[in-house]
C-alpha positions as CSV (number, residue, x, y, z in Angstrom):
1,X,-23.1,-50.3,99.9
2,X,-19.1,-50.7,100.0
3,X,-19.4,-47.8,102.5
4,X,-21.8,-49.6,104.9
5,X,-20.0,-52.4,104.7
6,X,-16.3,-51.3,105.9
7,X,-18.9,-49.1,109.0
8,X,-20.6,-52.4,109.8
9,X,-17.1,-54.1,109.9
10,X,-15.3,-51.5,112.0
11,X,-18.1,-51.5,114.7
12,X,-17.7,-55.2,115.0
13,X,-14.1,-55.0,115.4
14,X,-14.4,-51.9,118.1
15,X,-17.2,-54.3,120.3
16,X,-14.8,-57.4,119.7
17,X,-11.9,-55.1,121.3
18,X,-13.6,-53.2,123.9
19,X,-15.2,-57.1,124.8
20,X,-11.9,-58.3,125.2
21,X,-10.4,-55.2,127.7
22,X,-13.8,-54.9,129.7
23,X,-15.5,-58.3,130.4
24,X,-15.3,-59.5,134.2
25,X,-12.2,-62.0,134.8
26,X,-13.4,-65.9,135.7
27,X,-12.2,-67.6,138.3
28,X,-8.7,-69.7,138.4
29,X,-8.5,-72.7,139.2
30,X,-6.3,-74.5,142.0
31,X,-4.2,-76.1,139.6
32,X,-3.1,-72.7,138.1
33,X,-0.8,-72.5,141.5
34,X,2.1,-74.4,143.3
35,X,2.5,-74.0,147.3
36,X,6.2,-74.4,149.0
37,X,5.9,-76.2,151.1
38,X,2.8,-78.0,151.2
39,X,2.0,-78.4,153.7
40,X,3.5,-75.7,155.4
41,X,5.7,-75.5,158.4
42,X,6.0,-73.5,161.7
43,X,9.3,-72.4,162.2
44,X,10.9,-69.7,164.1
45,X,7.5,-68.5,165.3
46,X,6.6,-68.2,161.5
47,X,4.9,-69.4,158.7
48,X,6.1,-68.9,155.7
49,X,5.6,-70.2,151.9
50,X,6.2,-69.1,148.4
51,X,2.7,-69.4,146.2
52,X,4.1,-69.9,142.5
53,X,1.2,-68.9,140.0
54,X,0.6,-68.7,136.2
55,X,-2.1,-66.2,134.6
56,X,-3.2,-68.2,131.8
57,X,-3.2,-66.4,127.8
58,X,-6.4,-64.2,126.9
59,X,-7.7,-63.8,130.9
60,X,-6.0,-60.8,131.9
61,X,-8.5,-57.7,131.7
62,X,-5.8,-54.9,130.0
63,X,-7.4,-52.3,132.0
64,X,-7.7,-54.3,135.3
65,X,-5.6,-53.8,138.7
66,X,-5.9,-56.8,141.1
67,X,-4.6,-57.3,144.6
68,X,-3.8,-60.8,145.2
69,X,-3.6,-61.9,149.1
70,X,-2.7,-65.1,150.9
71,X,-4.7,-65.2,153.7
72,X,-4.9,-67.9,156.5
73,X,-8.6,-69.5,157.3
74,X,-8.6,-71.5,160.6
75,X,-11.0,-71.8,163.7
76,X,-13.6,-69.0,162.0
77,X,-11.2,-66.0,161.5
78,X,-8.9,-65.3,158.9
79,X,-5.2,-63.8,159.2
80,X,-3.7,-61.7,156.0
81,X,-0.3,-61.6,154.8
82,X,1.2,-58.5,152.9
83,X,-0.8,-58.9,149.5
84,X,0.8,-58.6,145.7
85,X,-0.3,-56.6,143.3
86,X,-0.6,-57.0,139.5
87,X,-2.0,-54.9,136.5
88,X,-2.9,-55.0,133.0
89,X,-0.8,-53.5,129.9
90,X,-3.0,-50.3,130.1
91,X,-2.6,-49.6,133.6
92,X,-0.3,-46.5,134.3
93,X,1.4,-48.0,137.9
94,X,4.2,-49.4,138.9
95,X,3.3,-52.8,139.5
96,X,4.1,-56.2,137.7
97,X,2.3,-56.1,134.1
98,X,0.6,-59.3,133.1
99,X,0.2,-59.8,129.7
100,X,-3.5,-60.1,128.1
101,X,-1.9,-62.4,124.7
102,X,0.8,-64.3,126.3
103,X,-0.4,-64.4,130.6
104,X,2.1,-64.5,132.8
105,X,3.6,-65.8,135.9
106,X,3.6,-64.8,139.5
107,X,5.6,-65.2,142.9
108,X,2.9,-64.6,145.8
109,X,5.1,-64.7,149.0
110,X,3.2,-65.4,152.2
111,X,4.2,-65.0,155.8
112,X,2.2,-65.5,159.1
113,X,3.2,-65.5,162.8
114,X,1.9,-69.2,164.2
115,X,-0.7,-69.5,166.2
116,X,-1.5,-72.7,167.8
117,X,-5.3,-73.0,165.9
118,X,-2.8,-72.7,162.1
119,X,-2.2,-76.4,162.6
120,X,-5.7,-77.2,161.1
121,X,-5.9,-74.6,158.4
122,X,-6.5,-73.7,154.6
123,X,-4.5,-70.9,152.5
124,X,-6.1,-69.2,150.2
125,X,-5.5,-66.7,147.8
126,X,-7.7,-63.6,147.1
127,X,-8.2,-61.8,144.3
128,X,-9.6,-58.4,144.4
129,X,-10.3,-56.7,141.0
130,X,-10.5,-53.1,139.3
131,X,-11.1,-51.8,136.4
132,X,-11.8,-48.6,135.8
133,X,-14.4,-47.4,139.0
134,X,-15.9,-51.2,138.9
135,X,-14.8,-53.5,141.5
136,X,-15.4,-57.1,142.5
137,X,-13.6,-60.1,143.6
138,X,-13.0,-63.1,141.3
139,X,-13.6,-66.8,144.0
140,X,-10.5,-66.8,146.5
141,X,-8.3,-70.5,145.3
142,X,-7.0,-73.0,147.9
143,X,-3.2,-73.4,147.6
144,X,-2.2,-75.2,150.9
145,X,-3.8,-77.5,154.1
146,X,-2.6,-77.3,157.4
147,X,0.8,-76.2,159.0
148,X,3.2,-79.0,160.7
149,X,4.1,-77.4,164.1
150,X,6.6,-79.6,165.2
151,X,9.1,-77.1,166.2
152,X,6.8,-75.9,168.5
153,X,6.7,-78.5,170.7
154,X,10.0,-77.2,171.2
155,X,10.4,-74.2,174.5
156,X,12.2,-72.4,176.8
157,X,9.9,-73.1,179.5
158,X,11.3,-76.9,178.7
159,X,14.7,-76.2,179.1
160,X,16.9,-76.7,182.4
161,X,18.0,-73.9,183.9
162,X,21.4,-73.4,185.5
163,X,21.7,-74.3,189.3
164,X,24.5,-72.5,190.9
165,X,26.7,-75.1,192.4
166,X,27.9,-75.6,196.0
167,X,31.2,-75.9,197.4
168,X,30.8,-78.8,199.5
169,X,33.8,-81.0,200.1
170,X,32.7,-84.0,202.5
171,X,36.3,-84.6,203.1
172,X,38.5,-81.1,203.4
173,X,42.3,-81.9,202.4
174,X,45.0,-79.5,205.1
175,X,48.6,-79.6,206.3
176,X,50.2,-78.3,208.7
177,X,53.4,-77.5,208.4
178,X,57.0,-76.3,210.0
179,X,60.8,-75.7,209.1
180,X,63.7,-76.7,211.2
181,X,66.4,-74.5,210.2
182,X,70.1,-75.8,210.2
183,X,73.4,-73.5,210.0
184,X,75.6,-73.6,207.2
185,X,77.3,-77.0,206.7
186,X,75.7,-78.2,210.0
187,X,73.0,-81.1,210.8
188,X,72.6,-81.4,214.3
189,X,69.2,-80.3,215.6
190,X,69.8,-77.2,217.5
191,X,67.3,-76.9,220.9
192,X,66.1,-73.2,219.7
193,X,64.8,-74.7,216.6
194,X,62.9,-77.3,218.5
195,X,61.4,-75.4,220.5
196,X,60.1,-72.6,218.1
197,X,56.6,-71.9,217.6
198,X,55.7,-73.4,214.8
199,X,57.4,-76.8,215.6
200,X,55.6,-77.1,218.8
201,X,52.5,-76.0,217.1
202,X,53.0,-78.9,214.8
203,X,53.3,-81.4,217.5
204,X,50.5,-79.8,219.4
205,X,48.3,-80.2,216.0
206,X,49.5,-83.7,215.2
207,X,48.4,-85.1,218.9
208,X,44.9,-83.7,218.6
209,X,44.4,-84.3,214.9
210,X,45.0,-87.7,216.0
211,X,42.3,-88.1,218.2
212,X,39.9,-85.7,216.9
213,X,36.4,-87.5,216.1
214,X,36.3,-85.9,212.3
215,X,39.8,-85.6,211.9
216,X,42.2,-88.3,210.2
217,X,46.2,-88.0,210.3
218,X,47.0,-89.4,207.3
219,X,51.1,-89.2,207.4
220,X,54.0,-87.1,208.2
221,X,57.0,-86.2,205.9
222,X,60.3,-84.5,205.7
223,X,61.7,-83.2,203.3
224,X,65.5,-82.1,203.8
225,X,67.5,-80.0,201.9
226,X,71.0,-78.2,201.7
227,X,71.4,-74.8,200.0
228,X,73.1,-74.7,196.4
229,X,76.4,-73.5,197.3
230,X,79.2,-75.9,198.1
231,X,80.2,-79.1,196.5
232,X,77.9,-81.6,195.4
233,X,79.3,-84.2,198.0
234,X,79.3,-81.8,200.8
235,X,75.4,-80.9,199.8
236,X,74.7,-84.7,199.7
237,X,76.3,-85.3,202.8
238,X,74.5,-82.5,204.5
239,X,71.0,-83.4,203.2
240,X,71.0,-86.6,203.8
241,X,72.4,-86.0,207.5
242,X,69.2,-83.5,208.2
243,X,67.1,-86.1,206.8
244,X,68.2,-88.6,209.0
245,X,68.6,-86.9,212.5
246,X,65.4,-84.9,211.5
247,X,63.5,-88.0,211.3
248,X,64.9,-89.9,214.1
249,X,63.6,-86.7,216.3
250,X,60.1,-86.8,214.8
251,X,60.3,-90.7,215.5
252,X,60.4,-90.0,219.3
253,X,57.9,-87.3,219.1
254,X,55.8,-89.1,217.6
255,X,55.9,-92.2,220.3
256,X,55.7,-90.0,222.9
257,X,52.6,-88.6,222.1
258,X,50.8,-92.4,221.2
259,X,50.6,-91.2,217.7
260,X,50.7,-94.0,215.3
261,X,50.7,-92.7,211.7
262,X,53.0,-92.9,208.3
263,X,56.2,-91.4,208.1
264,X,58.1,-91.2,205.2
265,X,61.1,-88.9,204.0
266,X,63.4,-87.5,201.6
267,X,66.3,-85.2,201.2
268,X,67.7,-83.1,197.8
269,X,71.0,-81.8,197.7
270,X,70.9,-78.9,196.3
271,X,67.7,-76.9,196.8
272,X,67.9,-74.9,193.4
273,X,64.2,-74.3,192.9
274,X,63.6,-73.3,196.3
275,X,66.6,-70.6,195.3
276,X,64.8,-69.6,192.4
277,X,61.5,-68.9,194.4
278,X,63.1,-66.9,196.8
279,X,65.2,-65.4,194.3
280,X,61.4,-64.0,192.5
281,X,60.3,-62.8,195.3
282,X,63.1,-60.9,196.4
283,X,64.4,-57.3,195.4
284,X,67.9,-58.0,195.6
285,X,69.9,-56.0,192.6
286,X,70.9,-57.9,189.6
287,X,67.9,-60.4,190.2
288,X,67.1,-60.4,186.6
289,X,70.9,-61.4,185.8
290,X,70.9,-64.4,188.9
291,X,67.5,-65.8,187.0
292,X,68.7,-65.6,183.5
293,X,72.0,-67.3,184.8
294,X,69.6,-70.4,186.2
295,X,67.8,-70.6,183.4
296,X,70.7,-70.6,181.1
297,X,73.4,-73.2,183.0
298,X,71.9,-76.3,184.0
299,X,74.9,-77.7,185.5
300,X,74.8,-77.3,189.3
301,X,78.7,-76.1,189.5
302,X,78.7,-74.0,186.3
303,X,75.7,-72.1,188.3
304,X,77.3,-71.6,191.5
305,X,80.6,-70.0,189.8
306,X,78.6,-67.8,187.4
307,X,76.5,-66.9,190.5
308,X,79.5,-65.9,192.4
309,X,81.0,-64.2,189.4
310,X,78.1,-61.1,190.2
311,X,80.0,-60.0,193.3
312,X,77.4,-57.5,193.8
313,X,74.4,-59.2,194.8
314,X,76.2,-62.6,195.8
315,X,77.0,-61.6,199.6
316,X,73.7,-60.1,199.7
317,X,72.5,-63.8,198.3
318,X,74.7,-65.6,201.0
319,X,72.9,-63.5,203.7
320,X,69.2,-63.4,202.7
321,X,68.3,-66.0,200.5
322,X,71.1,-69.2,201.0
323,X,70.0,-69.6,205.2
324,X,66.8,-70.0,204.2
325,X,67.4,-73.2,202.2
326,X,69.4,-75.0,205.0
327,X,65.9,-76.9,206.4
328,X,64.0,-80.0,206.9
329,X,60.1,-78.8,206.1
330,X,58.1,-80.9,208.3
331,X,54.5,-81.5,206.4
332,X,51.6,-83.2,208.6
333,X,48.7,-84.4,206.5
334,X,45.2,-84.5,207.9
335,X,41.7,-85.0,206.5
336,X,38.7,-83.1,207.6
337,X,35.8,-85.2,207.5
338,X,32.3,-83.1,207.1
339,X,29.0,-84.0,208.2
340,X,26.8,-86.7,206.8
341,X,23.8,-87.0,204.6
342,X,21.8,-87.7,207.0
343,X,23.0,-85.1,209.8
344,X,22.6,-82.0,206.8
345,X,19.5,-83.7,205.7
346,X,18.0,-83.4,209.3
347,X,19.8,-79.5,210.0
348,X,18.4,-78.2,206.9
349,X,15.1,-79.1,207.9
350,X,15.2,-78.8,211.7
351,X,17.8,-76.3,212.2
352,X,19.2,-74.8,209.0
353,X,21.3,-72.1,210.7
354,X,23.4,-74.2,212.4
355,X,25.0,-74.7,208.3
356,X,27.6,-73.6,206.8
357,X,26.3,-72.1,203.2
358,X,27.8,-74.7,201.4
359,X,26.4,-77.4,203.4
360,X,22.8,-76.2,202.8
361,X,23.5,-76.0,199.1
362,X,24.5,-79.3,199.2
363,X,21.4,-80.0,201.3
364,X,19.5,-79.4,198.7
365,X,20.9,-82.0,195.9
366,X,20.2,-84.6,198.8
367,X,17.5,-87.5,197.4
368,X,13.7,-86.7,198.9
369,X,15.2,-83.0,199.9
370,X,12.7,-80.1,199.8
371,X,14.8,-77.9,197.1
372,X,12.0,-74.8,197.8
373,X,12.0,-75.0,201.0
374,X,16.1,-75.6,201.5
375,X,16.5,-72.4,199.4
376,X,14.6,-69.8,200.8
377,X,16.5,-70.9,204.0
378,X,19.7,-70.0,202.2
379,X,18.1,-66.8,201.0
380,X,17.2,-65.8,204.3
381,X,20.0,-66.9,206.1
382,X,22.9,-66.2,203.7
383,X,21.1,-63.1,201.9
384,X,24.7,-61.5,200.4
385,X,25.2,-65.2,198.3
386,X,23.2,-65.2,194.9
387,X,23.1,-68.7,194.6
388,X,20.1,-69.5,197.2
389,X,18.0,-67.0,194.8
390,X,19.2,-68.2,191.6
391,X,18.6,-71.6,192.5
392,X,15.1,-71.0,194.4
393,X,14.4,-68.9,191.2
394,X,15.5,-72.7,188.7
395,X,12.9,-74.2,191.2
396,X,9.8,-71.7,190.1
397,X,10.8,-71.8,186.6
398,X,10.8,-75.5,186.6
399,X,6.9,-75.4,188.1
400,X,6.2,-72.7,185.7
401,X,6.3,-69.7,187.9
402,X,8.2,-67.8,185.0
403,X,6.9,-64.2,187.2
404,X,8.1,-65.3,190.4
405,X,11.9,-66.9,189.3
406,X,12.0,-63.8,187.1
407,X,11.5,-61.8,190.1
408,X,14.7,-64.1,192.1
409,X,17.6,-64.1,188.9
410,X,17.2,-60.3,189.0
411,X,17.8,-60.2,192.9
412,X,20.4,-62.7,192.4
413,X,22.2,-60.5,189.4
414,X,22.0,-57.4,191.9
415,X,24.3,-59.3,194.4
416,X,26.6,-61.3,191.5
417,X,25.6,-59.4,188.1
418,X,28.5,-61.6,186.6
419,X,27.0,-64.9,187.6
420,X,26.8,-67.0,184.5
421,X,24.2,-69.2,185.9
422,X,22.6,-66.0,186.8
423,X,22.8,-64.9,183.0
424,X,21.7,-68.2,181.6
425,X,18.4,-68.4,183.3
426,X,17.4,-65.1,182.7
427,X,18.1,-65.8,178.7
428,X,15.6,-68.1,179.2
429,X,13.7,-66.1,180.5
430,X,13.7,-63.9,178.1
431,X,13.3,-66.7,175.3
432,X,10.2,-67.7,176.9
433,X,9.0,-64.2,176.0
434,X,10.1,-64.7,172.8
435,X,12.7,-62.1,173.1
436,X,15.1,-63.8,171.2
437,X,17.5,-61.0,170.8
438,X,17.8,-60.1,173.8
439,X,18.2,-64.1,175.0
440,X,21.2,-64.6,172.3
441,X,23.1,-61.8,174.1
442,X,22.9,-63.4,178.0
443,X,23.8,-66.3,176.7
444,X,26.9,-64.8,175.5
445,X,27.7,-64.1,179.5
446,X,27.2,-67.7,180.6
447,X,29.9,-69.3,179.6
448,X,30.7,-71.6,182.4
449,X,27.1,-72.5,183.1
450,X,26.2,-76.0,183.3
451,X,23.2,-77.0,181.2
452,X,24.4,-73.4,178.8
453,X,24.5,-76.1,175.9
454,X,20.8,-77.1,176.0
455,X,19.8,-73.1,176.0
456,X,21.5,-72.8,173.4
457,X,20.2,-75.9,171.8
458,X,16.7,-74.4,172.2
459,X,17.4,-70.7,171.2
460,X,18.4,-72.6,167.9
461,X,16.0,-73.7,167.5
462,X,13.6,-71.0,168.1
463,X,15.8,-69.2,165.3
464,X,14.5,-72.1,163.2
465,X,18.9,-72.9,163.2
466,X,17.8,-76.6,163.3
467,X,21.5,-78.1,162.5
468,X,23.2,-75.6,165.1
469,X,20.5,-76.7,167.9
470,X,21.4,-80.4,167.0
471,X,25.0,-79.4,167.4
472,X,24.9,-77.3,170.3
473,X,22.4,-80.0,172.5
474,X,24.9,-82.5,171.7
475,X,24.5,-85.3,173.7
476,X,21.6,-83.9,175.7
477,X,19.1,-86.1,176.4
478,X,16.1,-83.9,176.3
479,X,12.5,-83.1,174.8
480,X,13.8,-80.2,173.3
481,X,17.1,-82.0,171.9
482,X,15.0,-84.4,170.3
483,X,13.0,-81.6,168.5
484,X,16.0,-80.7,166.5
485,X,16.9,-84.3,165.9
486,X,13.1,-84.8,163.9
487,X,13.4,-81.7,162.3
488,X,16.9,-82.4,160.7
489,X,15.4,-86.2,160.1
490,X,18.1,-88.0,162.0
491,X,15.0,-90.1,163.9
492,X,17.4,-92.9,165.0
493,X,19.2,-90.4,167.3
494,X,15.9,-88.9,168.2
495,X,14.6,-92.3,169.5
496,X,17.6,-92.6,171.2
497,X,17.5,-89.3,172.9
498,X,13.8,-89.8,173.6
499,X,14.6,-92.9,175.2
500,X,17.3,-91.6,177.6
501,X,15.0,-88.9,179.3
502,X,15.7,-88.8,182.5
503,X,11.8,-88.0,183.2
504,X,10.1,-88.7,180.4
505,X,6.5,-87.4,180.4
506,X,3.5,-87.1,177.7
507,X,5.5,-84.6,175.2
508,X,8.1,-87.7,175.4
509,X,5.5,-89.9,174.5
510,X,4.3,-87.7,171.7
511,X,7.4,-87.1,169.8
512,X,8.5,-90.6,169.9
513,X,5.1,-91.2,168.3
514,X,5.6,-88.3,165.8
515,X,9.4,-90.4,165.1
516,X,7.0,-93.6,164.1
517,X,4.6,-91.2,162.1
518,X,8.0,-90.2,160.3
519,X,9.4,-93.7,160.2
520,X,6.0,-95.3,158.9
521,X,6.1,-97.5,162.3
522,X,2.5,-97.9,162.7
523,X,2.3,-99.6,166.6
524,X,5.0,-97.6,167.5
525,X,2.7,-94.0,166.7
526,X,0.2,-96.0,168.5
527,X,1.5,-97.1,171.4
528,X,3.2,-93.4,172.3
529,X,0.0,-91.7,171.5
530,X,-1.7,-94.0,173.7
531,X,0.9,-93.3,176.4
532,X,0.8,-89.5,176.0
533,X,-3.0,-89.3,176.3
534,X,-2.5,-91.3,179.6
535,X,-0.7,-88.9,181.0
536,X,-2.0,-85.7,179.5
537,X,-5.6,-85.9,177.6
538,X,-5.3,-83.0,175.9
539,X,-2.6,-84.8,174.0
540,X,-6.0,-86.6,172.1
541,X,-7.0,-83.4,170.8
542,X,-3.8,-82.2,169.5
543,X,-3.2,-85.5,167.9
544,X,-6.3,-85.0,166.0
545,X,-5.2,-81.8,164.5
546,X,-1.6,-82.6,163.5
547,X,-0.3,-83.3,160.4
548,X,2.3,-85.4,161.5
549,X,-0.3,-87.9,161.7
550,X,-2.4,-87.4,158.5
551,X,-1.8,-91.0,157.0
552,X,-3.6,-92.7,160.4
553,X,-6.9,-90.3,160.0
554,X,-8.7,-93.3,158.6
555,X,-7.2,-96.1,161.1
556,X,-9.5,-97.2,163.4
557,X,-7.4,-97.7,166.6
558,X,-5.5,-94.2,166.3
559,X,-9.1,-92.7,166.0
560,X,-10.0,-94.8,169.1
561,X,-7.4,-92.9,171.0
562,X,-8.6,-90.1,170.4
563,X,-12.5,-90.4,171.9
């Protein structure tokens, strides 16, 4: 009897045991599970989240093996991310043990690259058991809605790209210029001087300057001077002599020829940087020494002597470098005066040869000007300069020919591989095919390009770097810029950039909505969307999808927008 008993007992203990290693696992529920963050975010072309789980005491099979995957549900498929994997205490793997007494917790990483359907989505987690040769799967648990793609609104294609600049000066800036040279301690104007070729040219200039229809003589000055050696008195009294009978000549000349301009004057003693100049430039022995004694003596007579003291290169000195500073330099000032608007504006259309390159460049930035048009004459007519493709290229990639401006920056970097305009736009390129490496590093290269701060702003961004976009856009006043301001939640400076677009159009309109969404501004979310549907219609359908606006589903005007 005892005997049966203790059988009877052990068989109920073996059943109770085998029970509790064998039976099928239940399914968890939701609440067993944390999402971060919830709900989840697009960012650098990712999705990413952390699922936080706990295996609650007594449910772990000891014998079981399950593969636990996130997976993405949205439009009627279903996207996978790398699944974990957990076993019981009598498993011989090398996976995480859970516990069959005590449970357990789990980290269940997830990561997805966004797809535009993601932003109305469910994640799940799947559960797929084994124990032993029997497999099954316990009910997949929701953990997360919908992804907020904000930073997607964010691209490349939105980005300005660098227009290589002209050169064109509507008013050009010239001299022309001559030297009267004197003898040594002498001031009279000597006849051979005043007739030499480039004081008659001078003349000759100044006359037709004068009366030239897009010229302008703006003045005249002399500038006298008397070499450094001698006494200060002498040089003063020299200077100021060659000043005088200089100008009085020029005076004459000037009345002769009807010319009726400013003339103004000065003289300087001693010429001592002129010296030095021609001192540089020259290869007379001990140079070195006759610098390092200007630049150590600043007194004008404690020069001179030390100067003289280097006997060796002081006669040389006196014969090829002190003549030279015994002149008035006679300096005639003129203007150039280019073409006007209107006269480029009507070449570059009727006649675009008969431009210089810089003037149809420039035609180009002209109000109502046809910028396609203006630069395939450049190409065509100025084919060795890189900046009629690069710019005809910044005009495709503005109207989203990303093929055919691809096609011009890489003829333009065959003439000028160093452009950084050149480098610029095809890192956007390049960032519009998601090549972000590859964008990074021709970015480096175009320093000196003008909207380089903006690409850089939006490669940033596409890094998900939102604090070094906001930093790098600056003060841009752009879609894109404004991106970075919502995602680092500074939505006063994003209204403000989003107010300052130059052209604002329906993705404007939508962010600023999104910045009401965030700022609980309930006509201010309606009014934008109503304003971005206007101008786009797809902009309803978005709308209707995005997160941003979860808390207006059940308002009847933002539904009413979106009919």
């Amino acid at each position: 009897m005892r005997k049966t008993l203790k059988l009877s007992m052990f068989l109920i203990a073996l059943v109770a045991a085998f029970s509790s290693c064998s039976k099928q696992m239940g399914p968890l529920s939701s609440d067993l599970f944390k999402c971060t963050p919830n709900p989840l975010e697009a960012k650098a072309g990712k999705v990413e989240a952390t699922i936080e789980g706990t295996i609650p005491a007594k449910y772990f099979n000891k014998k079981a093996e399950v593969t636990v995957t996130p997976v993405m549900v949205f439009e009627g498929k279903e996207v996978a991310s790398a699944p974990v994997y957990l076993q019981g205490e009598k498993v011989k793997a090398n996976n995480q043990v859970i516990n069959y007494k005590e449970g357990g917790k789990v980290v269940v990483p997830a990561s997805f690259t966004y797809e535009e359907g993601m932003r109305s989505s469910e994640l799940y987690l799947t559960f797929k058991v084994k124990v032993g040769s029997k497999e099954y799967s316990i009910p997949r648990v929701k953990v997360a809605d919908g992804v907020v793609s904000t930073s997607e609104i964010a691209t490349a294609a939105a980005a300005t790209p660098a227009i290589a600049p002209d050169k064109f000066q509507r008013i050009i800036k010239d001299a022309y210029k001559a030297n009267i040279m004197f003898l040594i301690q002498q001031a009279n104007l000597r006849a051979s001087e005043l007739k030499s070729k480039s004081v008659t040219d001078l003349q000759k200039n100044i006359k037709s300057t004068s009366v030239a229809a897009n010229q302008k003589l703006t003045g005249v000055e002399v500038s006298s001077y008397a070499s450094p050696d001698g006494g200060m008195k002498l040089n003063t009294t020299l200077a100021e002599k060659r000043e005088k009978n200089t100008l009085d000549y020029l005076k004459k000349e000037l009345k002769k020829s009807k010319v009726n301009t400013t003339l103004d004057s000065k003289f300087t003693a001693e010429d001592w940087d002129g010296f030095k100049e021609l001192m540089e430039k020259s290869n007379i022995q001990d140079k070195e020494l006759v610098l390092r004694v200007l630049s150590t003596y600043q007194d004008p007579e404690e020069r001179e002597k030390q100067i003289k003291n280097i006997s060796a290169a002081f006669s040389t000195i006196a014969d090829e470098i002190l003549p030279q500073l015994r002149r008035s330099r006679l300096t005639a000032s003129y203007e150039i005066i280019g073409k006007s608007d209107e006269e480029i504006a009507k070449l570059a259309k009727e006649n675009p040869k008969a431009l210089n390159v810089e003037e149809l460049l420039y035609a180009a930035t002209i109000p109502g000007a046809d910028k396609a048009a203006i630069y395939k004459s450049a190409t065509e007519i100025y084919p060795s300069d890189f900046r009629g493709f690069n710019n005809l290229g910044v005009v495709n990639y503005q109207q989203g020919k990303i093929a055919e401006a691809t096609s011009l920056f890489n003829k333009a970097k065959s003439i000028s591989a160093s452009a950084p305009e050149v480098s610029m736009n095809l890192g956007l390129v390049a960032l519009n095919n998601k090549e972000t490496a590859n964008a990074e590093q021709l970015f480096g290269k175009a320093a000196g390009a003008s909207t380089l701060s903006e690409a850089l702003g939006t490669l940033y961004l596409r890094k998900g770097e939102y604090a070094k976009a906001v930093s790098a856009f600056g003060d841009t006043k752009s879609n894109n810029a404004a991106v970075a301001q919502i995602l680092v939640k500074d939505y006063n400076k994003a209204k403000s950039t989003l107010s300052a677009v130059a052209t604002p159009d329906a993705t404007t309109s939508y962010l600023m909505a999104i910045v009401g969404a965030r700022t609980n501004n309930e006509s201010m979310v309606l009014s934008n969307l109503k304003d971005a549907v206007s101008k786009n219609s797809a902009m309803a359908k978005k709308a209707a999808t995005d997160i941003e606006f979860a808390k207006f589903t059940k308002n009847a005007d933002f539904l009413k927008l979106l009919k």
